[in-house]
DSSP file (Angstrom, degrees, kcal/mol; ACC not computed):
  #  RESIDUE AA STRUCTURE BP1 BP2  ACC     N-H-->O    O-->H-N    N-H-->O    O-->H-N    TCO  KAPPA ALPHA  PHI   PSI    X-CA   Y-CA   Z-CA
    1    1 A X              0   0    0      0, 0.0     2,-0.1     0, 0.0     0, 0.0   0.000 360.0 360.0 360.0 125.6    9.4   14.6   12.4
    2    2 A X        -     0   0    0      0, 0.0     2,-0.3     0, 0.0     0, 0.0  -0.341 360.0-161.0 -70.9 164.5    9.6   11.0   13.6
    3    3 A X        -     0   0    0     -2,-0.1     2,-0.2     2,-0.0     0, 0.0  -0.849  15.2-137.3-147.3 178.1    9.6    8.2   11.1
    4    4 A X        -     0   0    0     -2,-0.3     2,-0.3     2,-0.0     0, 0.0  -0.770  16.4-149.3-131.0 165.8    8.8    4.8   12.3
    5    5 A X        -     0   0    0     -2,-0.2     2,-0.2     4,-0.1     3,-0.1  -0.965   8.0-158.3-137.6 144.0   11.0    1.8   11.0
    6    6 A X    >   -     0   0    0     -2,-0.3     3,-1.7     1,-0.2    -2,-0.0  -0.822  48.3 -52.8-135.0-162.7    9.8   -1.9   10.5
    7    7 A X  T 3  S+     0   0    0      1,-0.3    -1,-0.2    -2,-0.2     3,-0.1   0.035 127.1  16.6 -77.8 157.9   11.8   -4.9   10.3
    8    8 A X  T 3  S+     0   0    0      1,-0.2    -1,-0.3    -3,-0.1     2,-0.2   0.382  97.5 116.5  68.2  -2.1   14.5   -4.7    7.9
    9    9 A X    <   +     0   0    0     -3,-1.7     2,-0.2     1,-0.0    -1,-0.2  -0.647  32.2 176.4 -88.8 153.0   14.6   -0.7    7.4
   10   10 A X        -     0   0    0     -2,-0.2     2,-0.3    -3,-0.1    -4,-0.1  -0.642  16.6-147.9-128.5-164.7   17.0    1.3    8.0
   11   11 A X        -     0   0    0     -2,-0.2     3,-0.2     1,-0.1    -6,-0.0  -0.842  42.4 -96.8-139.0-169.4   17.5    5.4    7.4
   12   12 A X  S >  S+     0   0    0     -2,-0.3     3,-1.9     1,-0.3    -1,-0.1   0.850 121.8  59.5 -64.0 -47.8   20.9    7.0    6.7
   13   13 A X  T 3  S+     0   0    0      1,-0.3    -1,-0.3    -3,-0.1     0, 0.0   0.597 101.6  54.7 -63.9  -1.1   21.6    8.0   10.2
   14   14 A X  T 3  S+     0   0    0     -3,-0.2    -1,-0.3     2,-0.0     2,-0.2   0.118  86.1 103.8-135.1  17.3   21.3    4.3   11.2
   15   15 A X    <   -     0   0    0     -3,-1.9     2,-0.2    -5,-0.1    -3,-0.0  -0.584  49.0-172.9 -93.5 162.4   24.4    2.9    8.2
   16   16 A X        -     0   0    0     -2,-0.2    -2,-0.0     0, 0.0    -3,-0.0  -0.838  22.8-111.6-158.1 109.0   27.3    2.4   10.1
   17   17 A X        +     0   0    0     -2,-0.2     2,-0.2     1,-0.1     0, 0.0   0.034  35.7 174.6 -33.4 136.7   30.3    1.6    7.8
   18   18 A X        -     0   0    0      2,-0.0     2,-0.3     0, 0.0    -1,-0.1  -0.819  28.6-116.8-152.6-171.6   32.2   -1.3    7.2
   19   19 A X        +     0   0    0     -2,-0.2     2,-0.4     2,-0.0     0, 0.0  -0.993  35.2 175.4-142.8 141.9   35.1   -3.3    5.3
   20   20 A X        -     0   0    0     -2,-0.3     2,-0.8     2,-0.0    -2,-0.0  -0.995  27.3-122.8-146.7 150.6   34.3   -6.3    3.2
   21   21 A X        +     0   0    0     -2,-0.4     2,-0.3     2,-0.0    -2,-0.0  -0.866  30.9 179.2-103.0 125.3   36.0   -8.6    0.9
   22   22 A X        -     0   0    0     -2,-0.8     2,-0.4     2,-0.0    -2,-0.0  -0.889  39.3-100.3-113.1 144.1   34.9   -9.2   -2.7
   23   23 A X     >  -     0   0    0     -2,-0.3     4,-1.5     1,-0.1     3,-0.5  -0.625  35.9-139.4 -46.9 105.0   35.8  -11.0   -5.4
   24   24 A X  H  > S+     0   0    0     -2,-0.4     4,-1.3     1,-0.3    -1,-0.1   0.591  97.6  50.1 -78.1 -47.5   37.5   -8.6   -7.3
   25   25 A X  H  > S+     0   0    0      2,-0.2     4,-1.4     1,-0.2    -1,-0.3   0.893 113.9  49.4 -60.1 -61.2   36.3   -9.5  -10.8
   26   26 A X  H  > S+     0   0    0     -3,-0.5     4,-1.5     1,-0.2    -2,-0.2   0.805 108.2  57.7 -44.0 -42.7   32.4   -9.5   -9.4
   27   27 A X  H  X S+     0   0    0     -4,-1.5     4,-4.0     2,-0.2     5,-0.3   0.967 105.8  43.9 -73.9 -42.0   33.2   -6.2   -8.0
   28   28 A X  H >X S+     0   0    0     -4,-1.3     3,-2.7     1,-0.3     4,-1.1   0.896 112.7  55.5 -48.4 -78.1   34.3   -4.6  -11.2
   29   29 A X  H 3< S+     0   0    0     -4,-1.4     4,-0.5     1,-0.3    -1,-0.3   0.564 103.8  50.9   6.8 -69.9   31.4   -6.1  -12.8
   30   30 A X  H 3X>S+     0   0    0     -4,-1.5     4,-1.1     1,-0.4     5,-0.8   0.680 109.4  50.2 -85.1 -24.6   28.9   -4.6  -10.5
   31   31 A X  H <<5S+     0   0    0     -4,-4.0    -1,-0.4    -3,-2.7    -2,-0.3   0.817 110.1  50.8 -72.7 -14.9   30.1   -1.2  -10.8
   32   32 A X  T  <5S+     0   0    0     -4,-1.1    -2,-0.2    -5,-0.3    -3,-0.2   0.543 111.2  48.2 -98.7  -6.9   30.1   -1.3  -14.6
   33   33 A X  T  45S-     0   0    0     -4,-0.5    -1,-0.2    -5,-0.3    -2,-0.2   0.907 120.5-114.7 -98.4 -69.9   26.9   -2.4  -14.4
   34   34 A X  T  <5 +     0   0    0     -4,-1.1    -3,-0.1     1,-0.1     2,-0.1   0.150  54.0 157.9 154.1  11.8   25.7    0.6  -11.8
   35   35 A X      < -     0   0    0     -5,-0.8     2,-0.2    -6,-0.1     3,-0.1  -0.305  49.8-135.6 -74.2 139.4   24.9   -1.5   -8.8
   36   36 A X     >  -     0   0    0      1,-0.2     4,-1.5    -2,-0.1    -1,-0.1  -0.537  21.4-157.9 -79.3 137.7   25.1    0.5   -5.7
   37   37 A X  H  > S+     0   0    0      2,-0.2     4,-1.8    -2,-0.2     5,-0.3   0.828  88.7  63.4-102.7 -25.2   27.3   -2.9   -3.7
   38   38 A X  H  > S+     0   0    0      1,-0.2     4,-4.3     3,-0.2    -1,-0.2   0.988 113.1  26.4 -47.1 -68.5   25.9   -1.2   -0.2
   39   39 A X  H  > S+     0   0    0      2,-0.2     4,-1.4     3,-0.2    -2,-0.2   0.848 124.1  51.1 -70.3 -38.6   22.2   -1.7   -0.8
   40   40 A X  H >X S+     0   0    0     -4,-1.5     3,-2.1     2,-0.2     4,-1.3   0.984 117.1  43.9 -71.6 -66.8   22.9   -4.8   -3.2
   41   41 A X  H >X S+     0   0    0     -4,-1.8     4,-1.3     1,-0.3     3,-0.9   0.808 117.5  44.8 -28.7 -66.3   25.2   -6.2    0.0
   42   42 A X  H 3X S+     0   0    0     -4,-4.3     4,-1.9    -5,-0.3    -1,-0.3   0.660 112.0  55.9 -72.5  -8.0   22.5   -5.1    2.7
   43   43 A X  H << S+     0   0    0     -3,-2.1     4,-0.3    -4,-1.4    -2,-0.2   0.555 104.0  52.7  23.9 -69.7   19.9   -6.5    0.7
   44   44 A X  H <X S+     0   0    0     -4,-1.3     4,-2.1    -3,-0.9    -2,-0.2   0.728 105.2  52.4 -52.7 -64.7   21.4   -9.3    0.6
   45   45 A X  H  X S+     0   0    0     -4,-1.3     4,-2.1    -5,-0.2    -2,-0.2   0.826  95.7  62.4 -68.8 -56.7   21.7   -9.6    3.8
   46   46 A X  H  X S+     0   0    0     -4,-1.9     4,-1.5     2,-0.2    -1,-0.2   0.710 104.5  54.7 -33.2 -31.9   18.4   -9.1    5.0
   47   47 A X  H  > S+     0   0    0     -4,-0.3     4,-3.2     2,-0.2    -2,-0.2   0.975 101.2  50.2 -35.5 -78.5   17.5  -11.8    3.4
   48   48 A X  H  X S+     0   0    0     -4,-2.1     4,-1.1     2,-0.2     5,-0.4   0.883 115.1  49.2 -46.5 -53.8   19.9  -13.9    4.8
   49   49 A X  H  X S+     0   0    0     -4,-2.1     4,-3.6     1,-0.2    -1,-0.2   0.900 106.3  57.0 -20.2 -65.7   18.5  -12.5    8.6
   50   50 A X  H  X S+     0   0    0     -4,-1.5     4,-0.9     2,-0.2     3,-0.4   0.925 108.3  52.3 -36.1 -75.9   15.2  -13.1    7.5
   51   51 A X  H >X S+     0   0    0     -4,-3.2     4,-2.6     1,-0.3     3,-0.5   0.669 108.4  40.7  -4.3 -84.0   16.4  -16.7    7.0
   52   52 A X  H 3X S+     0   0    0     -4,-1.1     4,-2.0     1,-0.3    -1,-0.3   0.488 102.2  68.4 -92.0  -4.6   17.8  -17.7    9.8
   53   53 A X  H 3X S+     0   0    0     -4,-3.6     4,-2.2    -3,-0.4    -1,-0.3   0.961 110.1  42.0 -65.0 -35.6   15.2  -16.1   12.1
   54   54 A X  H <X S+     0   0    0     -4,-0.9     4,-3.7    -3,-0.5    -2,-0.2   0.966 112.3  47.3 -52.7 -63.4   12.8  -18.8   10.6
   55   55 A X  H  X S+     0   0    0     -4,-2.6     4,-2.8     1,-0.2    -1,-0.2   0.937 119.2  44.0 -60.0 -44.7   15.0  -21.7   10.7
   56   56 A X  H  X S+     0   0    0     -4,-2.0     4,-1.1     1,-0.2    -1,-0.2   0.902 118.9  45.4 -73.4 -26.9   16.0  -20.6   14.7
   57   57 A X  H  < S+     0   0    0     -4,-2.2     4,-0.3    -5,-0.2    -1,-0.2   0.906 115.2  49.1 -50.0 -48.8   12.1  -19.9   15.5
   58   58 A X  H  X S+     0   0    0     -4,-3.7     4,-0.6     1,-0.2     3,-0.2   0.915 111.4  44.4 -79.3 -14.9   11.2  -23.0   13.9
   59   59 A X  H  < S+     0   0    0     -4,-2.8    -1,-0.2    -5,-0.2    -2,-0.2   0.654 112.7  50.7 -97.1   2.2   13.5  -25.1   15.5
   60   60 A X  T  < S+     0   0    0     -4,-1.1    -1,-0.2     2,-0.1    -2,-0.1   0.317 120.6  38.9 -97.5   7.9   12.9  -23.6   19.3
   61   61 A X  T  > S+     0   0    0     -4,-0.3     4,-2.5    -3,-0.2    -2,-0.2   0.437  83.4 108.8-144.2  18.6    9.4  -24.0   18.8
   62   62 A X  H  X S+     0   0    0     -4,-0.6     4,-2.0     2,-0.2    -3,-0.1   0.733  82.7  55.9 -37.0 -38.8    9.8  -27.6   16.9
   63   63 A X  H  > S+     0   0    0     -4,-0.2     4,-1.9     1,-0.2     5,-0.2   0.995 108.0  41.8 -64.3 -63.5    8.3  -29.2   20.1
   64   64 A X  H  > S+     0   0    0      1,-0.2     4,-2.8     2,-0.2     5,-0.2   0.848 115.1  50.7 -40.1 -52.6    5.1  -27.1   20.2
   65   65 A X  H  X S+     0   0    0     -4,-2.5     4,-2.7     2,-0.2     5,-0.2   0.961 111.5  53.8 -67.1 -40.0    4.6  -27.6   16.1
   66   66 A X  H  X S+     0   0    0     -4,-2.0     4,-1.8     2,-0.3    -2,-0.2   0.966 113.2  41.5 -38.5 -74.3    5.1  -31.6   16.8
   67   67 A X  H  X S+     0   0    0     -4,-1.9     4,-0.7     2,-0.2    -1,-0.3   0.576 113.2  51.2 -61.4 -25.9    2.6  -31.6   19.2
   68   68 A X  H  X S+     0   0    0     -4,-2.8     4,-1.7    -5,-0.2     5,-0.4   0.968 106.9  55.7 -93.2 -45.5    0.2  -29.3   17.3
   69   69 A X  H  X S+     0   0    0     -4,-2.7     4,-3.0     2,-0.3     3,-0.3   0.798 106.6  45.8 -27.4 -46.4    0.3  -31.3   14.2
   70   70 A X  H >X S+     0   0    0     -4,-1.8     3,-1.4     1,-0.3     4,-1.0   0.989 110.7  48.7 -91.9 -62.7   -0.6  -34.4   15.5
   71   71 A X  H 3X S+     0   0    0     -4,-0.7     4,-1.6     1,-0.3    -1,-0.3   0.644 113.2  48.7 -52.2 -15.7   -3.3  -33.4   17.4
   72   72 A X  H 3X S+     0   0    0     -4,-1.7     4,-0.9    -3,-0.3    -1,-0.3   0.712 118.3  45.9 -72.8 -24.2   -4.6  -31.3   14.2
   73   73 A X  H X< S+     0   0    0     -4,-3.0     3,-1.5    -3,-1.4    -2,-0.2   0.922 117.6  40.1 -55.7 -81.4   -3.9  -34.8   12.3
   74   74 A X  H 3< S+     0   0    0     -4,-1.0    -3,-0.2     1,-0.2    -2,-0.1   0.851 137.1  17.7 -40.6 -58.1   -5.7  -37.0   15.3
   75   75 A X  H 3< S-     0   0    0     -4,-1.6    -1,-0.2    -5,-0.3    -2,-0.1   0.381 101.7-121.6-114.5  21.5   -8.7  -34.2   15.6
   76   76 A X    <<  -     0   0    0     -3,-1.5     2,-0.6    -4,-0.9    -1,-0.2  -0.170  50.8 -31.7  66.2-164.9   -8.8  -32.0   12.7
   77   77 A X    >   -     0   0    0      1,-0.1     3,-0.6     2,-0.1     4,-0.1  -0.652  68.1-101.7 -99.9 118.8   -8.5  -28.4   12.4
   78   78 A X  T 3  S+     0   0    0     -2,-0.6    -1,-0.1     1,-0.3    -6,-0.0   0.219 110.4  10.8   4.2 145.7   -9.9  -25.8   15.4
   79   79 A X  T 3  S+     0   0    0      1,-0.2     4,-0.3     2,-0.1    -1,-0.3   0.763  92.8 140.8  40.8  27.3  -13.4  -24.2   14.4
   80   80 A X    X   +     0   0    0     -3,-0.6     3,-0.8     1,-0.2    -1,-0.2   0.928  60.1  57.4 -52.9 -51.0  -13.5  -26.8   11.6
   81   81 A X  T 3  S+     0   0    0      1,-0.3    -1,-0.2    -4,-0.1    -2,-0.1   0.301 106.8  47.4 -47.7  -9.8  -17.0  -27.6   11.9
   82   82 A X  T 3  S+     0   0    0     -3,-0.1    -1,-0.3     2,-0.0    -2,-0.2   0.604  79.8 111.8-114.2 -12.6  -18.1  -24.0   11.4
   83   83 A X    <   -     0   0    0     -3,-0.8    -3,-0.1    -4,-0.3    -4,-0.0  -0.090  54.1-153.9 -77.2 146.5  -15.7  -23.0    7.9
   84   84 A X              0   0    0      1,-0.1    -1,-0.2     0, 0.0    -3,-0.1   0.040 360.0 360.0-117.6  42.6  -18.2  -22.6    5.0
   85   85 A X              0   0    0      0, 0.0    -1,-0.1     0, 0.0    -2,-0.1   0.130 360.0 360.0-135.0 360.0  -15.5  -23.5    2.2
């Protein structure tokens, strides 16, 4: 069986181990508490991904957004004239 994956999924086969430094005190914490620090850590981290795909999308396509803004300022919005709200 195939499984399909979408942005930000993983499976098991697809972890690939690694070594990270934590604050020692935090770490204790977060086991005594029962957070699993793998999934909190990749989590985390997706996040962060997420992030800075936006900020680098919006700023390589800053030119394009300029230039459609002001012309939706100057001439309104596409197919304005038809919306029935």
């Amino acid at each position: 069986m195939t499984t399909t994956k979408g942005v930000g999924q993983s499976s098991r086969s697809s972890r690939q181990p690694t070594n990270l430094t934590i604050d020692s005190v935090v770490l204790s914490e977060a086991k005594a508490l029962g957070i699993n620090i793998s999934r909190a850590c990749e989590a985390h981290l997706q996040e962060i991904v997420r992030q800075e795909k936006t900020r680098l999308w919006k700023e390589q396509h800053a030119e394009f957004l300029e230039h459609y803004n002001a012309e939706v300022d100057r001439d309104g919005l596409p197919l304005d004239q038809w919306r029935q709200f």
